[in-house]
NURO-244082 format. One record per residue (C-alpha): residue number from 0; residue in one letter; x, y, z. Coordinates in pm, whole numbers, plus 50000, padded with zeros to 5 digits. Layout:
BEGIN
{site NUM, 'A', {X, Y, Z}};
...
***
This chain:
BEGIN
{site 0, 'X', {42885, 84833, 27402}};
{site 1, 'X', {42891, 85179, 27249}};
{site 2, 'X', {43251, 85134, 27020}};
{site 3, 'X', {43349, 85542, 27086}};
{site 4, 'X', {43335, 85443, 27505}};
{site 5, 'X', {43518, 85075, 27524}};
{site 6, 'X', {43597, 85108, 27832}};
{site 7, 'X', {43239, 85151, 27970}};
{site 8, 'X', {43155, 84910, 28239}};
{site 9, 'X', {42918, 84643, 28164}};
{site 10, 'X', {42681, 84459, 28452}};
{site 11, 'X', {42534, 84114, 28439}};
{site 12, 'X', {42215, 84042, 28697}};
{site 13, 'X', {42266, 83819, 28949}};
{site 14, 'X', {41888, 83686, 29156}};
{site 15, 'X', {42031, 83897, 29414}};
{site 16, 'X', {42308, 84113, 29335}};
{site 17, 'X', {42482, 84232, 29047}};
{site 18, 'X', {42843, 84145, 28932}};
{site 19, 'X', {43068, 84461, 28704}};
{site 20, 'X', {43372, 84431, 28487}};
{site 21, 'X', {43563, 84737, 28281}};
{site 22, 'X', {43698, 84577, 27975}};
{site 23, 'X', {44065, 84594, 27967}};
{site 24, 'X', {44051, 84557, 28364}};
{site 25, 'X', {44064, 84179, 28489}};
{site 26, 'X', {43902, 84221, 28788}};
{site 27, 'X', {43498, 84162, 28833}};
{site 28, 'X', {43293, 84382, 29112}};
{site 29, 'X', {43054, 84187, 29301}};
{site 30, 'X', {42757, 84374, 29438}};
{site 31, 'X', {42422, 84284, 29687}};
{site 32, 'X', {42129, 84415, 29691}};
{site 33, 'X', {42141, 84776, 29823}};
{site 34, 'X', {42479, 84835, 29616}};
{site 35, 'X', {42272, 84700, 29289}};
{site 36, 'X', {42021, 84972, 29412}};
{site 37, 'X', {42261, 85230, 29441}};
{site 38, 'X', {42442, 85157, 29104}};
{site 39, 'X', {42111, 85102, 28895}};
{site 40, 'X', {42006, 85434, 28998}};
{site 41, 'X', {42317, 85653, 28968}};
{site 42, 'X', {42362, 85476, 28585}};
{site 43, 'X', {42006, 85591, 28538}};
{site 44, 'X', {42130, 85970, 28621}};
{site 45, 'X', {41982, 86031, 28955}};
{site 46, 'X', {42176, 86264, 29157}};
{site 47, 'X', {42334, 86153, 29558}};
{site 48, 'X', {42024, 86290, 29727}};
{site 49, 'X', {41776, 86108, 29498}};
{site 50, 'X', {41940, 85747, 29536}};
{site 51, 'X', {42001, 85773, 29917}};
{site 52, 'X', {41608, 85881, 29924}};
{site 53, 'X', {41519, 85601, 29712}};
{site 54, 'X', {41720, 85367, 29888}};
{site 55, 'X', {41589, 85463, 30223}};
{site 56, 'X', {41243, 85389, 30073}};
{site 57, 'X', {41365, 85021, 29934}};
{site 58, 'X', {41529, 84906, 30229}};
{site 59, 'X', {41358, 85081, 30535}};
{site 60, 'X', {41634, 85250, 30645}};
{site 61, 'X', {41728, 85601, 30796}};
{site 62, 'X', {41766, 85902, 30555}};
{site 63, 'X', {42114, 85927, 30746}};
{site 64, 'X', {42207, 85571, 30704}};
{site 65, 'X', {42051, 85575, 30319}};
{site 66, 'X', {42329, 85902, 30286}};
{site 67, 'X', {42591, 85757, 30405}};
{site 68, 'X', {42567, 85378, 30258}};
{site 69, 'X', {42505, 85547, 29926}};
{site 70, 'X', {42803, 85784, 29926}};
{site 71, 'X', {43063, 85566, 30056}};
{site 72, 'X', {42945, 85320, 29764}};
{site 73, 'X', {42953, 85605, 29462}};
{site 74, 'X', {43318, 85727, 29663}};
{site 75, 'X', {43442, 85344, 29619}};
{site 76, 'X', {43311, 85292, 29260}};
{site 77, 'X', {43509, 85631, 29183}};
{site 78, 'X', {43804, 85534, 29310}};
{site 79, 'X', {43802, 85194, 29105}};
{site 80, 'X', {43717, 85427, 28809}};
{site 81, 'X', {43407, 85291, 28747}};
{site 82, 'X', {43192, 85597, 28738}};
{site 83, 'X', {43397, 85825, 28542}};
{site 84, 'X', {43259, 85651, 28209}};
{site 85, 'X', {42900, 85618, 28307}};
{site 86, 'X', {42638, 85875, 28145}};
{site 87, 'X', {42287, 85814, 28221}};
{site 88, 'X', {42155, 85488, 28022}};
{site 89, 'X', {42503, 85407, 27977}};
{site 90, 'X', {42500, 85045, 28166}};
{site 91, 'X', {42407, 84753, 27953}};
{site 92, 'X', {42294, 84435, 28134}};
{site 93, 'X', {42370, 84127, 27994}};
{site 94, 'X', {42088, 83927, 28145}};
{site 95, 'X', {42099, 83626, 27902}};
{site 96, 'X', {42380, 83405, 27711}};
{site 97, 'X', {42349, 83323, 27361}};
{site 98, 'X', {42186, 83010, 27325}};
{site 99, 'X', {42407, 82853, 27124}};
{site 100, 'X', {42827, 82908, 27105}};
{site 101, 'X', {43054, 82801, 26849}};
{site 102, 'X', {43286, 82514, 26996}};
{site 103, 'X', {43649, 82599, 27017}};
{site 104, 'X', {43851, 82305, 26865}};
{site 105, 'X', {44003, 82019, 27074}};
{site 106, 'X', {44340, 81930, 27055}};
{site 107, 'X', {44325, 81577, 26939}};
{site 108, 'X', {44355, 81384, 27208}};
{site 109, 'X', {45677, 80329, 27790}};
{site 110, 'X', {45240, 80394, 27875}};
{site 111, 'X', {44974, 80545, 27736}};
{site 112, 'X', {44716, 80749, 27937}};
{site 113, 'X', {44429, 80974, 27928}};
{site 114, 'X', {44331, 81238, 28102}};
{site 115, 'X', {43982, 81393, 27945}};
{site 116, 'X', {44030, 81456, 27565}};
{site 117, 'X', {44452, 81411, 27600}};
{site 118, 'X', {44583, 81111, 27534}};
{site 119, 'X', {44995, 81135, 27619}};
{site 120, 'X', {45267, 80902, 27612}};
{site 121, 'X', {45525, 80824, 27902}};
{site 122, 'X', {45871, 80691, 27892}};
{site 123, 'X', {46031, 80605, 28167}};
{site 124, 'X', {46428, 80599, 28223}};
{site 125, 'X', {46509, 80355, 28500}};
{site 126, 'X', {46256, 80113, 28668}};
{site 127, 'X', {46263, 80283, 28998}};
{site 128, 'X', {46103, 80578, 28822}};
{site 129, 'X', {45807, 80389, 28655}};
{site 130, 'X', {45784, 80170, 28975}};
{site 131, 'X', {45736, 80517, 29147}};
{site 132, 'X', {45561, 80723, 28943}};
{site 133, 'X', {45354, 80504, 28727}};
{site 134, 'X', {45182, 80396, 28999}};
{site 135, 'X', {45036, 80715, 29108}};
{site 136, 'X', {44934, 80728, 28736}};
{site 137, 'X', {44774, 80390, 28687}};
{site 138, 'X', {44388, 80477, 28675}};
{site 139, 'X', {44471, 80691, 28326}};
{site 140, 'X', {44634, 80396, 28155}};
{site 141, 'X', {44439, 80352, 27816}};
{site 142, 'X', {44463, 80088, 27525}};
{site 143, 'X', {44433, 80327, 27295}};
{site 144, 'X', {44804, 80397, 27190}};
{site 145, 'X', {44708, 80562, 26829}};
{site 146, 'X', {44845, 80949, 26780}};
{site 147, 'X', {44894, 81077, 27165}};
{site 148, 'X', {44926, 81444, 27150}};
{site 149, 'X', {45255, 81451, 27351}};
{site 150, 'X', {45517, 81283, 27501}};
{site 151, 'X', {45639, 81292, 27853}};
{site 152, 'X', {45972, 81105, 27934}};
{site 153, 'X', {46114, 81113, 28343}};
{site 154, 'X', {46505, 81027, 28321}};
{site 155, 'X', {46794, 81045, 28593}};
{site 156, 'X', {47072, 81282, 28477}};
{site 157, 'X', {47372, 81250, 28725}};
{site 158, 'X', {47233, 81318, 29074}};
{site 159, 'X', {46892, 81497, 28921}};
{site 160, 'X', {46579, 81393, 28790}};
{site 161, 'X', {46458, 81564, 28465}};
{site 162, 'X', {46137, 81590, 28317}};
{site 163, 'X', {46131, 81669, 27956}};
{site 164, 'X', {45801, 81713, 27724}};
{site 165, 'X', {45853, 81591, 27302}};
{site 166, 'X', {46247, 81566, 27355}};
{site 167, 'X', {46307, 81961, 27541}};
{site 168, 'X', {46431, 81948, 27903}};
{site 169, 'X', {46142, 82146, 28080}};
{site 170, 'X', {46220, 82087, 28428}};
{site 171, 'X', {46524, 81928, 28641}};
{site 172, 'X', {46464, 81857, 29004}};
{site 173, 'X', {46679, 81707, 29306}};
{site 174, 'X', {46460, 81425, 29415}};
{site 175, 'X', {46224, 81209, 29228}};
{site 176, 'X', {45968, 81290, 29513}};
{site 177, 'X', {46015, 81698, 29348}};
{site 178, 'X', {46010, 81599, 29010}};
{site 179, 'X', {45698, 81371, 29113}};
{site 180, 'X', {45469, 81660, 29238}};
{site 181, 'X', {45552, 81847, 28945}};
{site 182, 'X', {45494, 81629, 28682}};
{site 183, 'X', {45151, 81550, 28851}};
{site 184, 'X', {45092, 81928, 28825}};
{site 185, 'X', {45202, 81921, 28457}};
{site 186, 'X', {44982, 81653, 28339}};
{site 187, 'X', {44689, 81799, 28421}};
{site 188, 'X', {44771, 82145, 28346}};
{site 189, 'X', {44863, 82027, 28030}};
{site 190, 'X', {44507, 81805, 27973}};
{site 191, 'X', {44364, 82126, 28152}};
{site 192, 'X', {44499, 82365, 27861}};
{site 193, 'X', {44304, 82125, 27610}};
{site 194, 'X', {44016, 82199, 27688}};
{site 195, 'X', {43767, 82491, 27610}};
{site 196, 'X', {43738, 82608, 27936}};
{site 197, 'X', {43472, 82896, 28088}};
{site 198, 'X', {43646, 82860, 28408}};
{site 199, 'X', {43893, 82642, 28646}};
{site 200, 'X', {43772, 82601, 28989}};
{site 201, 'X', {44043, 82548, 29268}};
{site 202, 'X', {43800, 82245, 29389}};
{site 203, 'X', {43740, 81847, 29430}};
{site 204, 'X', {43443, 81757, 29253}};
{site 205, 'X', {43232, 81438, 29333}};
{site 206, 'X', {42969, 81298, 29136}};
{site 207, 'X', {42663, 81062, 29212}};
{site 208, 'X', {42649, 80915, 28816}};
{site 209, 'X', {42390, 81195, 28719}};
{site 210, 'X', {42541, 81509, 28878}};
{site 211, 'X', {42833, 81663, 29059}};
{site 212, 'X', {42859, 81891, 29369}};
{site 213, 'X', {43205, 82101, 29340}};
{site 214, 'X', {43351, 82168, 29650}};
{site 215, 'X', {43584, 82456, 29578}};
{site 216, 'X', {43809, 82577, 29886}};
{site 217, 'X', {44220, 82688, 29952}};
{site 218, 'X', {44452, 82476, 30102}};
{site 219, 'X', {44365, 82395, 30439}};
{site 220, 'X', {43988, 82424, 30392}};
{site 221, 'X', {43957, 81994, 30431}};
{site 222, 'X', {43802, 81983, 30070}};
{site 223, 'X', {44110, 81674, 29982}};
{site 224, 'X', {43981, 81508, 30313}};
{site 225, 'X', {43597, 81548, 30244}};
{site 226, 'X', {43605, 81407, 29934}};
{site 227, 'X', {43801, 81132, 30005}};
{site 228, 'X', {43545, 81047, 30285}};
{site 229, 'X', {43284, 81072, 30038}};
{site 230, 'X', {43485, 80891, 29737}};
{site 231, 'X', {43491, 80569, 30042}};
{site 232, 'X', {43100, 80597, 30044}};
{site 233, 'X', {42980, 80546, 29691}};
{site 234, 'X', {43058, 80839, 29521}};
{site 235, 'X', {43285, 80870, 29212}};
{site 236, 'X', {43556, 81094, 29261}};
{site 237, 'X', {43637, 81370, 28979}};
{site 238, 'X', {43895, 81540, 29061}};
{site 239, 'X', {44055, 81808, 29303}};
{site 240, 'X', {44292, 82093, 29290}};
{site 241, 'X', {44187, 82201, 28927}};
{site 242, 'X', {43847, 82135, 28802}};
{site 243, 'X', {43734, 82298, 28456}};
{site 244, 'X', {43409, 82394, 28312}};
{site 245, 'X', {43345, 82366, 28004}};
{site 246, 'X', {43226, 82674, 27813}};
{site 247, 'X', {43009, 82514, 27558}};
{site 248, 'X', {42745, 82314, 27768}};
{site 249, 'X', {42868, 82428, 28150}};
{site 250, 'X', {42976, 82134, 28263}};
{site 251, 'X', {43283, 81989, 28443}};
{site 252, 'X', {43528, 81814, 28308}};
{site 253, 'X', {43729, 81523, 28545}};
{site 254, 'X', {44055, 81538, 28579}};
{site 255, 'X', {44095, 81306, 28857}};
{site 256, 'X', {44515, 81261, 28938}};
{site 257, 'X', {44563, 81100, 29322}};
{site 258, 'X', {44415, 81224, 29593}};
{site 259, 'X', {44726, 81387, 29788}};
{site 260, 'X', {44613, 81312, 30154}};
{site 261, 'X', {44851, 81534, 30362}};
{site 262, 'X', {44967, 81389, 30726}};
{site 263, 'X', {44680, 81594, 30960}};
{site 264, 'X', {44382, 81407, 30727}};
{site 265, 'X', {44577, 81054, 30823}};
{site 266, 'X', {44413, 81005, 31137}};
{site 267, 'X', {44047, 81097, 31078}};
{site 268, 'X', {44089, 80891, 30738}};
{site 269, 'X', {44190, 80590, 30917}};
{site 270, 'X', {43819, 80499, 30966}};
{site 271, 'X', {43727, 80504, 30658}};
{site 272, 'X', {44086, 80335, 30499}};
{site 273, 'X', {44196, 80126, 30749}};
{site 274, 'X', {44536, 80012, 30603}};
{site 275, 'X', {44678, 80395, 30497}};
{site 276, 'X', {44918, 80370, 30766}};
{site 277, 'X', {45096, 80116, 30538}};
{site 278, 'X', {45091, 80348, 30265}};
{site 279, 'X', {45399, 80484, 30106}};
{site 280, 'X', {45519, 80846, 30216}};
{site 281, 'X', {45586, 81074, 29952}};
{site 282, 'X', {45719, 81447, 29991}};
{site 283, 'X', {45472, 81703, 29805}};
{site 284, 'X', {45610, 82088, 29901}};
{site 285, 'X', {45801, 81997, 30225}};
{site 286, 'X', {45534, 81786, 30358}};
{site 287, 'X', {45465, 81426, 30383}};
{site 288, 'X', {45158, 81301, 30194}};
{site 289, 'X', {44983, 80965, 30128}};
{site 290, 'X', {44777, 80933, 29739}};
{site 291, 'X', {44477, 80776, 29688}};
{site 292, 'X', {44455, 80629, 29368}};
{site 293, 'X', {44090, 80626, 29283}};
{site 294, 'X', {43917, 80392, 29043}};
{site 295, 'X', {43890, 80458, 28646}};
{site 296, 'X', {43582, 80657, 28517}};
{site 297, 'X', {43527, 80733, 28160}};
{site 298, 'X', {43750, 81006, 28065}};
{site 299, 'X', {43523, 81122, 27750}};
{site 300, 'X', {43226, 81192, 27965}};
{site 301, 'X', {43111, 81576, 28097}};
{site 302, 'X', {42894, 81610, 28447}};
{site 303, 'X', {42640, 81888, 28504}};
{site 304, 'X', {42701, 82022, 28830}};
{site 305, 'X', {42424, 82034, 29088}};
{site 306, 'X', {42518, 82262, 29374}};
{site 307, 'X', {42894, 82414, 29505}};
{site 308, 'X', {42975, 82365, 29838}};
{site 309, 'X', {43222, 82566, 30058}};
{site 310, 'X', {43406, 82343, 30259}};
{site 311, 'X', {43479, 82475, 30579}};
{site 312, 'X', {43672, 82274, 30871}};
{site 313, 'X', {43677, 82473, 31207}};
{site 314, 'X', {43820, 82237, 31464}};
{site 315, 'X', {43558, 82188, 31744}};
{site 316, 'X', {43284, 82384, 31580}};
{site 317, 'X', {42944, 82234, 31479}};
{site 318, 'X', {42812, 82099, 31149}};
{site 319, 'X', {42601, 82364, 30968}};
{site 320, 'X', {42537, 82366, 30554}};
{site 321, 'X', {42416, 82701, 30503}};
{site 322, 'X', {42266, 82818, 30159}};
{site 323, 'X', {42468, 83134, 30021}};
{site 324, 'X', {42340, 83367, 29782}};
{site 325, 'X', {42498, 83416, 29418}};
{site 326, 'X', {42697, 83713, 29486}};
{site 327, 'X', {42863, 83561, 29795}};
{site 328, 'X', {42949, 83239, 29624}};
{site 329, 'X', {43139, 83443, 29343}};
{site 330, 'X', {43325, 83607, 29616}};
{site 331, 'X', {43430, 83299, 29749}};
{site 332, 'X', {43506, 83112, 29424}};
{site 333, 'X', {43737, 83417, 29355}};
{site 334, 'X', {43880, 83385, 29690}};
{site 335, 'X', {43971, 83011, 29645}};
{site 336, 'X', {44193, 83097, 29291}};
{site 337, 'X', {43920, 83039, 29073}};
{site 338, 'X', {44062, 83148, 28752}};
{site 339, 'X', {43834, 83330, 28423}};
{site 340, 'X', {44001, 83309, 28099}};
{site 341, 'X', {44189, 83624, 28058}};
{site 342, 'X', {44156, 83900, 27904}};
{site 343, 'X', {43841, 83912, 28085}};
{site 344, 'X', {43580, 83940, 27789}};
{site 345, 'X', {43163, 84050, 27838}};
{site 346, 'X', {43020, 83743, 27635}};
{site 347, 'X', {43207, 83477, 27826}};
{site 348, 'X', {43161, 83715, 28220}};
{site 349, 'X', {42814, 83682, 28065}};
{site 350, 'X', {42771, 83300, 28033}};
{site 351, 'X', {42931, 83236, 28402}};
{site 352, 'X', {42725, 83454, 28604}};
{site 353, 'X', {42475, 83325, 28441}};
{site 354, 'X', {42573, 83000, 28492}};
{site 355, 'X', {42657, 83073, 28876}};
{site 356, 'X', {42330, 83226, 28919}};
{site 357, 'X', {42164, 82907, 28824}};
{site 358, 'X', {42329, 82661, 29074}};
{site 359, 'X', {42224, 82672, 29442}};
{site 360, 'X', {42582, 82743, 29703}};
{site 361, 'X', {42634, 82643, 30076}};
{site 362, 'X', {42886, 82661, 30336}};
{site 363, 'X', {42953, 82340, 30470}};
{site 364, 'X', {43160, 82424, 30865}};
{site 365, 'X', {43228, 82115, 31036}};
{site 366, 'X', {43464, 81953, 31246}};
{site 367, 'X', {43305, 81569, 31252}};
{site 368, 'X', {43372, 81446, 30907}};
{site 369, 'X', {43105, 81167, 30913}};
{site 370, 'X', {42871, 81474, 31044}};
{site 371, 'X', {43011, 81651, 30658}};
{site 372, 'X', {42954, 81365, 30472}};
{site 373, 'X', {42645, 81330, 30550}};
{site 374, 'X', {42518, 81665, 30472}};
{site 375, 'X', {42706, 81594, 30096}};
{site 376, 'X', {42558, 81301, 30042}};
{site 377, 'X', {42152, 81470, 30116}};
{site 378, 'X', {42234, 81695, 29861}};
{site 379, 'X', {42337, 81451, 29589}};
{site 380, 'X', {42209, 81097, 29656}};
{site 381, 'X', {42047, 80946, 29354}};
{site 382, 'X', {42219, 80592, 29373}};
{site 383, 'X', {42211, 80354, 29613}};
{site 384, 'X', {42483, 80312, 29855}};
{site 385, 'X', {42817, 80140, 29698}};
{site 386, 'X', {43187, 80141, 29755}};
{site 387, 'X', {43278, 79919, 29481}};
{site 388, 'X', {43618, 79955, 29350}};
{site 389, 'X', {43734, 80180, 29643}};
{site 390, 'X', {43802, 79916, 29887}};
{site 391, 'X', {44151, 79854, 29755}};
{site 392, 'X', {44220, 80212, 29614}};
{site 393, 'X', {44567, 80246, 29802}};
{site 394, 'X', {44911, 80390, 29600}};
{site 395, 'X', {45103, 79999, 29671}};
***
């Protein structure tokens, strides 16, 4: 990047698009085809008339259509300020990463746990709360008590619950159920913040013992419910809600806390867990919730990631897995929270769409959750079938 323009944009090549970013400005542009057309040209310094006649000739279109499509694209760029720092030749595509990155150092990583590379300590105040708690917490428990990085204590004070981290009050809550979802989200944003992370997919993440499929998706999107079906059928479950990958060798990292089952999955679960109507009720946001406690996996261990898949569940629709291009896939994994470390930087844009561009994407719309567990398990199924360990996964 030219040091007297800073502010330039820079573009990195997707197969089929191209994806923008304006240092300083944390947002990235994702463009198809025709807009890549359109953009390549007008950074090249080809006047309006000459892109819309060149794109007409690409994509087989009308002059008028080419005219139109090509202005309202150079009027939208404009008004993101994109344009007003381009001079012909001024793009620079970043088409590869550097092969090799320096590391960024690892925190070294009453019960001990760990989650990934963080190994933390627990005390508990009363036995209700470690009775409560701990089990929710019980597939983390580790032997290895040397040196945890932190510790975590839960206490009672008066009619509250308090959470504190290394002796400071960090949170006081009114019922343990409160305190309970947020310490769950504290743990593994704190074992989250360890590691040197490229990105943090809002996802559940299952894994077949020599890949992963990441199956990123909002609340409401039946991602929680999917992988627990697929957890029941052999596959090892990696985590959900917050799944990082790794910026030195792209691949995620499992932070696998309880499945929180919420009360519309009960009923469709049922076949696959028959006794979760005996499970304990907790209260996560307002709403009652069941947790699956899955089985331990080695916490030290990284998976490459095979495909994504975009979980869709559209009550009485069919079952459809439908392969997405690049650019669409980055629009979705933006539209389901993914967050980029920020500020957003070229080198490490650079290594994700790079990354991105290299793993096939789907839409997975169902309605028939055996129907969407079956289309999962075609694209990664390298084991033979299994559900040892799962068949008493249940939070007592």
């Amino acid at each position: 990047m030219d040091a007297s323009n800073p502010s330039q944009p820079v573009a990195f090549p997707l197969a089929d698009g191209l994806v923008l970013m304006r240092p300083g400005i944390n947002r990235l542009f994702v463009l198809n085809a025709t807009a890549r057309s359109i953009w390549t040209d007008y950074a090249s310094g080809l006047p309006p008339a000459a892109i819309a006649a060149r794109l007409a000739q690409r994509f087989d279109i009308a002059m008028d259509q080419a005219d139109r499509d090509a202005a309202a694209a150079l009027a939208d760029w404009e008004r993101e300020g994109l344009l007003g720092f381009l001079q012909p030749s001024d793009i620079r595509l970043d088409a590869t990463p550097p092969t090799a990155l320096p590391e960024l150092e690892l925190s070294v990583a009453e019960c001990i746990y760990q989650l990934a590379s963080t190994t933390f300590r627990i005390r508990y105040g009363e036995p209700v709360l470690y009775q409560r708690l701990h089990l929710l917490l019980q597939h983390w428990t580790t032997r290895d008590a040397a040196s945890p990085q932190t510790t975590f204590e839960v206490c009672r004070m008066g009619m509250d619950y308090e959470w504190r981290q290394d002796d400071r009050a960090s949170l006081v809550c009114a019922t343990l159920d409160e305190l309970i979802q947020h310490a769950l989200h504290r743990i593994v944003e704190y074992a989250c913040r360890q590691i040197p992370w490229l990105a943090v997919f809002h996802a559940a993440a299952i894994g077949d013992g020599a890949s992963c499929v990441v199956l990123p998706g909002l609340s409401g999107s039946g991602k929680t419910t999917l992988a627990a079906a697929l957890a029941w059928t052999g596959f090892k479950y990696l985590g959900d809600e917050t799944i990082p990958l790794r910026r030195d060798n792209g691949e995620i990292v499992p932070l696998p806390g309880p499945l929180c089952l919420k009360s519309g999955g009960w009923p469709v679960l049922a076949a696959y867990y028959p006794t979760l109507d005996t499970w304990p009720i907790y209260h996560r946001w307002g709403q009652p919730v069941r947790y699956l406690i899955p089985p331990s996996i080695d916490p030290d261990r990284s998976w490459s990631v095979r495909c994504l898949v975009f979980p869709r569940y559209v009550p009485g629709g069919a079952t459809t897995l439908q392969p997405i291009a690049a650019t669409m896939a980055l629009q979705y994994l933006m539209a389901a929270d993914t967050l980029l470390p920020q500020p957003l930087m070229p080198i490490e844009v650079s290594i994700f769409v790079a990354w991105l561009g290299e793993r096939p994407a789907y839409i997975l719309t169902y309605d028939d959750l055996a129907e969407a567990t079956a289309a999962v398990r075609k694209l990664l199924l390298n084991e033979p079938f299994s559900r040892s360990g799962w068949e008493n996964c249940y939070d007592p």
